[in-house]
N, C-alpha and C positions, 0 to 999 in steps of 0.2 A: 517569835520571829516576825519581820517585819512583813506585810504580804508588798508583793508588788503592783504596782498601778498603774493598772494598762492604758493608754488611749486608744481608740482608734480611727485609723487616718481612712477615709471612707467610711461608707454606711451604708452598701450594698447585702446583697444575699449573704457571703462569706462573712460579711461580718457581721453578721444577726448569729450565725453557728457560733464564731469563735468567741463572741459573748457570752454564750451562754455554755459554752466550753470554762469559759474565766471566772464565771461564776460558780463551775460544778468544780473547780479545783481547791487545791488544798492551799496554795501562795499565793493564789493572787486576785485583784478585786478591780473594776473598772472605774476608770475614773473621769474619764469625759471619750468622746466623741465628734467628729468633725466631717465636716461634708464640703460641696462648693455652695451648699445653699442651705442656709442657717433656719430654715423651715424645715429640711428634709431631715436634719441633726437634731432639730428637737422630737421631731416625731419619731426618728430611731431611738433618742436616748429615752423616752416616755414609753415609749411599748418593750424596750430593754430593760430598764433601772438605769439608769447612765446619771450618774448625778448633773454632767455638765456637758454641754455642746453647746458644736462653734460654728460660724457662717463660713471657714477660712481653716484650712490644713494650718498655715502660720500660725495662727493663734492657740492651736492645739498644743505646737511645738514651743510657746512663750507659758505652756502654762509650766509654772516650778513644780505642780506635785504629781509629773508626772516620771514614770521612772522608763514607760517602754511603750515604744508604739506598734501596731501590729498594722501594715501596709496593705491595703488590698483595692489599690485603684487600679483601672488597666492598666496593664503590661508595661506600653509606655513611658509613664508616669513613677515607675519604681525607682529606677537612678536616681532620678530628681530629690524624690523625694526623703528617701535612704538617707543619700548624700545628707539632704539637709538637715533630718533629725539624727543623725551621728554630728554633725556641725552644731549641733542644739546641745548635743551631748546628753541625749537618749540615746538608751538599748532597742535596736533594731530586733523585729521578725516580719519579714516581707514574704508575702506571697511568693508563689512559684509561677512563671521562672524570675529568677531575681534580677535579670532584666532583659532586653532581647538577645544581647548576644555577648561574648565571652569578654570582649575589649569594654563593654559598659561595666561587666562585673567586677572585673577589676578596680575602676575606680572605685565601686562601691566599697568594695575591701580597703582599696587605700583608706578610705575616708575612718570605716571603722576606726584600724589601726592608727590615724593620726590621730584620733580622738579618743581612742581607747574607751569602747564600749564594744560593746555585746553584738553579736551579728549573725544573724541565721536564716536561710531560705526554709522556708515551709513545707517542705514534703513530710508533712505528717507520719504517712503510711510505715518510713521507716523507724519509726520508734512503736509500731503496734509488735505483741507478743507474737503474731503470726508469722513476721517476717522476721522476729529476732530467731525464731524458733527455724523456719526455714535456713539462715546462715549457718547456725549451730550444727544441723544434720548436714549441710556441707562440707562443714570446717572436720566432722568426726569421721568423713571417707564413707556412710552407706552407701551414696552412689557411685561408688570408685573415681575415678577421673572423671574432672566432669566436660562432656563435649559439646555440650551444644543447651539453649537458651529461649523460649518462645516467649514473649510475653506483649496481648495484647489489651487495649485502653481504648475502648472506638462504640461510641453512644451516635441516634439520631437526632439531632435538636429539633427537626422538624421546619416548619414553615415558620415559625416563632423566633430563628436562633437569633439570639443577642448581637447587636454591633460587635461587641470586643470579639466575636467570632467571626464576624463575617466582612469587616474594615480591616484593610490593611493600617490604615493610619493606627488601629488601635492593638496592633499586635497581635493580629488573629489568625487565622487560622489552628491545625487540629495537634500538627509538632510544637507549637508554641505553649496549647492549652493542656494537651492529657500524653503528649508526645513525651515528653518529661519525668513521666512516670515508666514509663516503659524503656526509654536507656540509664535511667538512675537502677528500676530493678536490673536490668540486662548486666550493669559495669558491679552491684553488687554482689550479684554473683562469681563473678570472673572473683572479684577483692576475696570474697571468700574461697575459694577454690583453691588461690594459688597465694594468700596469705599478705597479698599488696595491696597497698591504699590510693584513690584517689585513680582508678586509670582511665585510661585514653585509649578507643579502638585505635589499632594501627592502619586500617582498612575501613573503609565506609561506602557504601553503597545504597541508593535509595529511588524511590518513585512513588509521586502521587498523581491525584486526581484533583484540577485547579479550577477553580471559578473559573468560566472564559469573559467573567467580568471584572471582578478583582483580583484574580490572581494565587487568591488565599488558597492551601489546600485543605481541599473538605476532607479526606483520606487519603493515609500514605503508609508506605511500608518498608521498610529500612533492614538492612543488612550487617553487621559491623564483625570484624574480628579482633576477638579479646587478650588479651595475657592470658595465656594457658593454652591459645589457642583455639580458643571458645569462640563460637559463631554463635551470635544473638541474629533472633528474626524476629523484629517489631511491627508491631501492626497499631493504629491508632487513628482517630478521624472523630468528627462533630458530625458526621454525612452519611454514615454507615453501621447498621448496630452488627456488633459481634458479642461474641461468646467472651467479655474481659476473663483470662487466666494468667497466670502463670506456670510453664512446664521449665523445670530441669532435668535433662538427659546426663547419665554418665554408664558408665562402661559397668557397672554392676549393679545398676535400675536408674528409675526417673523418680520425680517429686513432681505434685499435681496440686494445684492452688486453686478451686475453681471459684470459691469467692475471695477478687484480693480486698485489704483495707481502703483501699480509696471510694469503693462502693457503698451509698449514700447510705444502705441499709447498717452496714458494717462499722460504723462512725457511732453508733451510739452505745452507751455503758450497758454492760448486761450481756451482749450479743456471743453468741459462741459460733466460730469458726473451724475450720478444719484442714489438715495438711494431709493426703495422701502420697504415701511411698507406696510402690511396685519394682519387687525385686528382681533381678534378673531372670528366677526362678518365675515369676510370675504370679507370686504372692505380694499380696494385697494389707499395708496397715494405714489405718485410720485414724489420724492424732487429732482431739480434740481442742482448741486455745480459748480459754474462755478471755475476755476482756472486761475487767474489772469497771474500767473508767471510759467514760466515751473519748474519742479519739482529741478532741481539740483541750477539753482537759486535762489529756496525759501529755498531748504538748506543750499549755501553758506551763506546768510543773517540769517539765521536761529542762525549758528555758532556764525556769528558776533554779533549779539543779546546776545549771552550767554556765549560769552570768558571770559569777565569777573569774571562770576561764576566758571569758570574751568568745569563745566558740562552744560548741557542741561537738561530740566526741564522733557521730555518726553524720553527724551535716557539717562537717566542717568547711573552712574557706576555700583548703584547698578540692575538698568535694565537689561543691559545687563547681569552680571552675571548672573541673573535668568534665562535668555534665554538659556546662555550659556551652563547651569544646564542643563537647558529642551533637550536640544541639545544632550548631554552629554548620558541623559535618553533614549532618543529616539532612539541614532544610538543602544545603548549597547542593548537595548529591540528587536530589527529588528535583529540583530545578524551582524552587521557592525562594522570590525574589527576598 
């Protein structure tokens, strides 16, 4: 089988990982690299392996032996550039979120499908076994009805934090960066619960905490009500460290997550995780997930598994739009310009 041949559009931190994600897979092999500055591309592709880099995203997208680019420039910058390597007639996977808001994603979709290629946002986390495993004890009923949903995603960057966090121009703030993790898990729950795909809080409520300079918010906390009736409580920020978890409540116990897959430790091959259920009763079991592959190599394979379809079975297009929505709801409710 042919392996597939990644580019990558940027040459930031995310994509020094998913390098080396692409390397530790089973389909696929890298095949150049691209920056705004053709000094910073040879230096990623020479401390990588990267056979070839480019001074210019365009020339990345001119090269023929390329089959798929993996996106990871600010936030901003995803539409654009989606758009154009689907116009290139490359297989997209672009970072999260796939772009600021639900009317960009869209077009991005269009583009896919006018060009028929491959298209997928990056939430890794939902293809790790911990959270396949988390759906599965939903969809079997141990928690009985499920009612209710905590799930929070909120680090301190410190005095240090990066522009793309703390510039509005660059899509920053804390709902834009780890917010997205926290109503993808919240709306996955609900799909398993009640056996729908793709939903949309009917209800949204939200409040942060806003730079009184740019505006951006450093921590925020969101509300939503789901299909089933499920109330999710989100919690997430760049300004505040929490306890990252996931809890699910249902009427005959809860499910307890306290290390999720997005956590930095939890990304590499080998690592073994754990799902606590508490039964109504007040008994206590403790499920082990070992993870075989580290996380960005079970996604490049992931991909390769599902090019064919033009989507992915769990990130679908219309997935993401939904999030996108929720996304959408959440900053507008918090008062995030």
């Amino acid at each position: 089988m042919k392996k597939l041949n990644w580019g990558l559009l940027a040459a930031g931190s995310i994509a020094a990982d998913f390098a080396q994600g692409v390397k530790e897979s089973e389909t696929g092999e890298l095949g150049a690299v691209a920056a705004r500055s053709g000094d910073r591309a040879a230096e990623f592709a020479a401390r990588h392996g990267v056979p070839n880099s480019y001074g210019s995203y365009d020339e990345l997208l001119s090269d023929d032996e390329i089959d798929i680019v993996y996106i990871s420039t600010p936030h901003p910058l995803h539409a654009e550039w989606a758009i154009k390597a689907a116009d290139a007639g490359k297989h997209v996977l672009c970072e999260k979120p796939l772009t600021l808001t639900r009317a960009d994603a869209k077009k991005v979709v269009k583009a896919a499908r006018r060009n028929d290629v491959f298209l997928m946002e990056a939430y890794m986390y939902r293809i790790h076994p911990q959270i396949r495993l988390m759906t599965e004890l939903i969809d079997s009923g141990v928690l009985g009805e499920v009612r209710a949903v905590d799930v929070t995603f909120s680090y301190d960057s410190g005095d240090s934090a990066p522009e793309r966090l703390t510039d509005p121009a660059l899509g920053g703030g804390g709902i834009l960066d780890v917010g997205g993790y926290c109503t993808s898990v919240a709306r996955l729950v609900s799909e398993a619960a009640t056996g729908t795909k793709a939903v949309v809080p009917s209800e949204v409520s939200g409040m942060a905490r806003l730079d009184p300079v740019t505006g951006v918010d450093e921590f925020a906390m969101g509300l939503l009500r789901l299909p089933g009736d499920i109330i999710a409580q989100l919690s997430c920020g760049f300004r505040l460290r929490q306890d990252d978890h996931i809890r699910v409540y249902g009427t005959e116990g809860q499910l307890h997550i306290p290390r999720p897959p997005w956590l930095f430790g939890m990304r590499k091959p080998g690592v073994t995780s754990r799902i606590e259920v508490t039964s109504a009763e007040g008994d206590v079991e403790i499920m082990e997930v070992e993870a075989r592959e580290g996380l960005y190599a079970r996604e490049a394979d992931y991909v390769a598994a599902h090019i064919a379809e033009r989507q992915a079975p769990e990130l679908s297009w219309a997935e993401t739009l939904a999030n996108m929505r929720t996304l959408d709801l959440w900053r507008e409710a918090a008062g995030v310009a």
